[in-house]
MARBA-3410 file (N, C-alpha, C, O; in Angstrom, 1 decimal):
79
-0.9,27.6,-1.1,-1.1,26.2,-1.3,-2.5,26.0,-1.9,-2.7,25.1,-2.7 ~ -3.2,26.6,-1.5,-4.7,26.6,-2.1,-4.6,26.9,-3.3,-5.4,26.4,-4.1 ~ -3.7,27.8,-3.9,-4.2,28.5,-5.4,-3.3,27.2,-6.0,-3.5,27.0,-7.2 ~ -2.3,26.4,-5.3,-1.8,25.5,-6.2,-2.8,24.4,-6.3,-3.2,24.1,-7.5 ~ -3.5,23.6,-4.9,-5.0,23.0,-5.7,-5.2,23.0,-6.7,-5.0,22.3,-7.6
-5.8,24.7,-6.4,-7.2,25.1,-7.3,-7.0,24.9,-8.9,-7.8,24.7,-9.9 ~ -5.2,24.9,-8.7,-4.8,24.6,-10.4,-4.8,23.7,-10.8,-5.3,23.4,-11.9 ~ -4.2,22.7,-9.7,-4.1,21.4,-10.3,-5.5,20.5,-10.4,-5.7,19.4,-10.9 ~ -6.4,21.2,-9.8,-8.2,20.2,-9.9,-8.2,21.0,-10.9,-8.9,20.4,-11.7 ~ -7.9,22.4,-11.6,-8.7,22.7,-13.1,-8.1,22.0,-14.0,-8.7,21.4,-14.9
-6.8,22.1,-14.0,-5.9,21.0,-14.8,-6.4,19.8,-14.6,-6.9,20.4,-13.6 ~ -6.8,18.8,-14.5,-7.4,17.6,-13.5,-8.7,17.5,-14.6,-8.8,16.6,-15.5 ~ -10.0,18.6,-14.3,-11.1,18.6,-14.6,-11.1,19.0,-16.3,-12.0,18.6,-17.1 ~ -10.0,19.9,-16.6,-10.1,20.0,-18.2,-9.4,19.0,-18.9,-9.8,18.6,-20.0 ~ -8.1,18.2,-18.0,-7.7,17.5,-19.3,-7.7,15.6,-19.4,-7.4,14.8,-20.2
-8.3,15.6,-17.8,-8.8,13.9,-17.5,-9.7,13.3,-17.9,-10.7,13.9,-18.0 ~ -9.8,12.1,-18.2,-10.8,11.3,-18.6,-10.9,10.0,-17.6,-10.0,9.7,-16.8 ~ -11.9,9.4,-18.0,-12.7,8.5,-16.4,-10.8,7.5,-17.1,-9.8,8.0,-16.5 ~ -10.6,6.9,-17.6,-9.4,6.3,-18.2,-7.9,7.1,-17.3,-7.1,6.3,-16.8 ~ -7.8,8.2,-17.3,-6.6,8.6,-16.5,-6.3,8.5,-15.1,-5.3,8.4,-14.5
-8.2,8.6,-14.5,-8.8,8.4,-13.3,-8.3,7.1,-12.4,-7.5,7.0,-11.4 ~ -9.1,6.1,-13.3,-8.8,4.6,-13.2,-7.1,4.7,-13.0,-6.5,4.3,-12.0 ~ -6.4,5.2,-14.2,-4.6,4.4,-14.1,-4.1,5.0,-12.9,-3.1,4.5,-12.3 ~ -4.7,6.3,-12.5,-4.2,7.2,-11.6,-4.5,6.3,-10.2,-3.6,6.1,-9.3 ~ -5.7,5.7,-10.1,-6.0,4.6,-8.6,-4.8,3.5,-8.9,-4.0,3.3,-8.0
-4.6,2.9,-10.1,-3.7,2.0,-10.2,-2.7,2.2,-10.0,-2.1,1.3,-9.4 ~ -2.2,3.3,-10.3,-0.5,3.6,-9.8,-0.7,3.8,-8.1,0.1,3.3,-7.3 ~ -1.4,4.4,-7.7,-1.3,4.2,-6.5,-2.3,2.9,-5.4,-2.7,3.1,-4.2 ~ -2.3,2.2,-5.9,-2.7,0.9,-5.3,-0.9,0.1,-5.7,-0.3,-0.5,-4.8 ~ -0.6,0.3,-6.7,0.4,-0.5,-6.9,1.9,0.0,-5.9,2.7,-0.7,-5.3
2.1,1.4,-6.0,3.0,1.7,-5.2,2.6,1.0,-3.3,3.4,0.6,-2.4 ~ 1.3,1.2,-3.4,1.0,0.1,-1.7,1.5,-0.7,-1.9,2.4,-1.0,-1.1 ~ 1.3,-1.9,-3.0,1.5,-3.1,-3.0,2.9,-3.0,-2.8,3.2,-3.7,-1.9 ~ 4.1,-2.4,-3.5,5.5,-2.3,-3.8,5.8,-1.9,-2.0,6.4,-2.5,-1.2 ~ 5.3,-1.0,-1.9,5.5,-0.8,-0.2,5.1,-2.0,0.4,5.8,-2.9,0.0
4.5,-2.3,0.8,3.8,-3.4,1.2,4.6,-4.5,1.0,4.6,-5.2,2.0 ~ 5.1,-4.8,0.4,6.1,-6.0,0.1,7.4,-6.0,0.4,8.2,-7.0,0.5 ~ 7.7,-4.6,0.6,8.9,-4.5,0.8,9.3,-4.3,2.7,10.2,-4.6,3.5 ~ 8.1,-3.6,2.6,8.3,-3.1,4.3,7.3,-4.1,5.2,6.7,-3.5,6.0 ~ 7.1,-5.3,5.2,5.7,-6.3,5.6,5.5,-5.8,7.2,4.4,-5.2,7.6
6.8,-6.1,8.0,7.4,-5.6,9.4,6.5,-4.4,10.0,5.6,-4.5,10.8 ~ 7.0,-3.0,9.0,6.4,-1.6,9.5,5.0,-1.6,9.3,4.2,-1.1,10.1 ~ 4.6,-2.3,7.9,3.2,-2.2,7.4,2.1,-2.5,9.2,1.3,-1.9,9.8 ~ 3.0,-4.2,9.5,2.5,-5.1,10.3,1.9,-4.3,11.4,0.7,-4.1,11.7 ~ 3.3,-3.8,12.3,3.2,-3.2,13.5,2.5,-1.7,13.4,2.2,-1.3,14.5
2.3,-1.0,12.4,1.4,0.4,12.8,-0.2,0.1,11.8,-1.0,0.8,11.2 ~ -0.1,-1.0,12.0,-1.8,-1.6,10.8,-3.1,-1.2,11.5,-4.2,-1.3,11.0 ~ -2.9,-0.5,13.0,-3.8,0.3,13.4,-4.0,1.7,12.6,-5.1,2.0,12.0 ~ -2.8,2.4,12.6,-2.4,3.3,12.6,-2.8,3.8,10.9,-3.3,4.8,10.5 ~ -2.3,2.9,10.3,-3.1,3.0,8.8,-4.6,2.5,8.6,-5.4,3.1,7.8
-5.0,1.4,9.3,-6.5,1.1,8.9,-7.1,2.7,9.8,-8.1,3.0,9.1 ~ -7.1,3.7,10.8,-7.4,4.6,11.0,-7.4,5.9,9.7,-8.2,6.8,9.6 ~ -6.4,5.8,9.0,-6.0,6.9,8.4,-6.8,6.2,7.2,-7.4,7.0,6.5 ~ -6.9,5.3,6.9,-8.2,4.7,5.8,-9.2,4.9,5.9,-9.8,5.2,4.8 ~ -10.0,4.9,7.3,-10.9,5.1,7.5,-11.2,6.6,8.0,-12.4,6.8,8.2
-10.5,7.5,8.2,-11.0,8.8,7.6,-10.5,9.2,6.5,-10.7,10.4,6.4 ~ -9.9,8.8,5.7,-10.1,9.6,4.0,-11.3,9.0,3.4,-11.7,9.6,2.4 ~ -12.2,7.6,3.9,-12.9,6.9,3.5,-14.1,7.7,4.1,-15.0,8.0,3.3 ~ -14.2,8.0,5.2,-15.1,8.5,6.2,-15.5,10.3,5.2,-16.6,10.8,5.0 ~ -14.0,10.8,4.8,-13.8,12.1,3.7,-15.0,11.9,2.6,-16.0,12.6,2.4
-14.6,10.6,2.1,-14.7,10.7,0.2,-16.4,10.4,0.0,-17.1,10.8,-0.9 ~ -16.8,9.4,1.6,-17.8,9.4,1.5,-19.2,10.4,1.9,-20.4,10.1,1.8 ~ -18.6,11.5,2.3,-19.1,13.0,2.8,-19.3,13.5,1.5,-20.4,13.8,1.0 ~ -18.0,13.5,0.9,-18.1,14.3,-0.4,-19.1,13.5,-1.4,-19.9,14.1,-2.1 ~ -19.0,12.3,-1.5,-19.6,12.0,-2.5,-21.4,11.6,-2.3,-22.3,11.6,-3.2
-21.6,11.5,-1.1,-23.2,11.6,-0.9,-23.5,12.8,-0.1,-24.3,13.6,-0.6 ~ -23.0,13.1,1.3,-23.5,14.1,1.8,-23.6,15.7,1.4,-24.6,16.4,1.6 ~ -22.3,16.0,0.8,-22.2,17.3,0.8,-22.9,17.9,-0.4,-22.6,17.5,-1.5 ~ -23.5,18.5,-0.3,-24.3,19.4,-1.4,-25.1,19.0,-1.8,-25.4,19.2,-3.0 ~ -26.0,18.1,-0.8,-26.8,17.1,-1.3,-28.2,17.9,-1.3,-28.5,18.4,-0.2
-29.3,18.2,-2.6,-30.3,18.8,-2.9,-31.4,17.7,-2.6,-32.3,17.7,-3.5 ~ -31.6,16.9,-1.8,-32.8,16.3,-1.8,-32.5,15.2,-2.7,-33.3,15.0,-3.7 ~ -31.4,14.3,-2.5,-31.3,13.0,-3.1,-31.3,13.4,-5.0,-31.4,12.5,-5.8 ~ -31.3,14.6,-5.3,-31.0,14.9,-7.0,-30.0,15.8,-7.1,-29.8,16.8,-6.5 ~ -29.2,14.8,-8.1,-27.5,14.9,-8.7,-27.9,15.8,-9.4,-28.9,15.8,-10.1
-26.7,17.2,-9.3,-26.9,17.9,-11.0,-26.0,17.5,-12.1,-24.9,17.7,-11.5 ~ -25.8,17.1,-13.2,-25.0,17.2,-14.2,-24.4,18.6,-14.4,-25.0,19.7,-14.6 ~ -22.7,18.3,-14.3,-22.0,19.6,-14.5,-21.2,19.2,-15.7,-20.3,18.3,-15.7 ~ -21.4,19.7,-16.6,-20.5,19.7,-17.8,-19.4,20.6,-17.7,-18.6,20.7,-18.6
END
């Protein structure tokens, strides 16, 4: 399962642009909304249960994107 990752972030990292990034949040914001509209009921009654699972992939993204590998507050540019 890992070496499939590892493929799909090198595939990811060689052939994405900030543009595929963006439509890729879009398609999945929009499939919530299509859920979301359809199931209002299920959404309603486990809205714990999702605002928790939000807030740790949020609690995730936010580790990764300031804390982890952090050199004293300076970003390296990786080409």
């Amino acid at each position: 399962m890992i070496r499939l990752y590892q493929f799909l972030f090198q595939r990811m990292k060689d052939n994405f642009t900030d543009f595929d990034y963006s439509f890729l949040k879009l398609y999945g914001a929009l499939f919530g909304a299509i859920v979301g509209a359809y199931f209002p009921e299920f959404i309603k009654s486990n809205l714990i249960l999702f605002a928790g699972v939000f807030l740790l992939l949020l609690s995730r993204y936010i580790y990764v994107l300031f804390i982890k590998g952090d050199n004293g507050g300076q970003r390296e540019i990786v080409s």
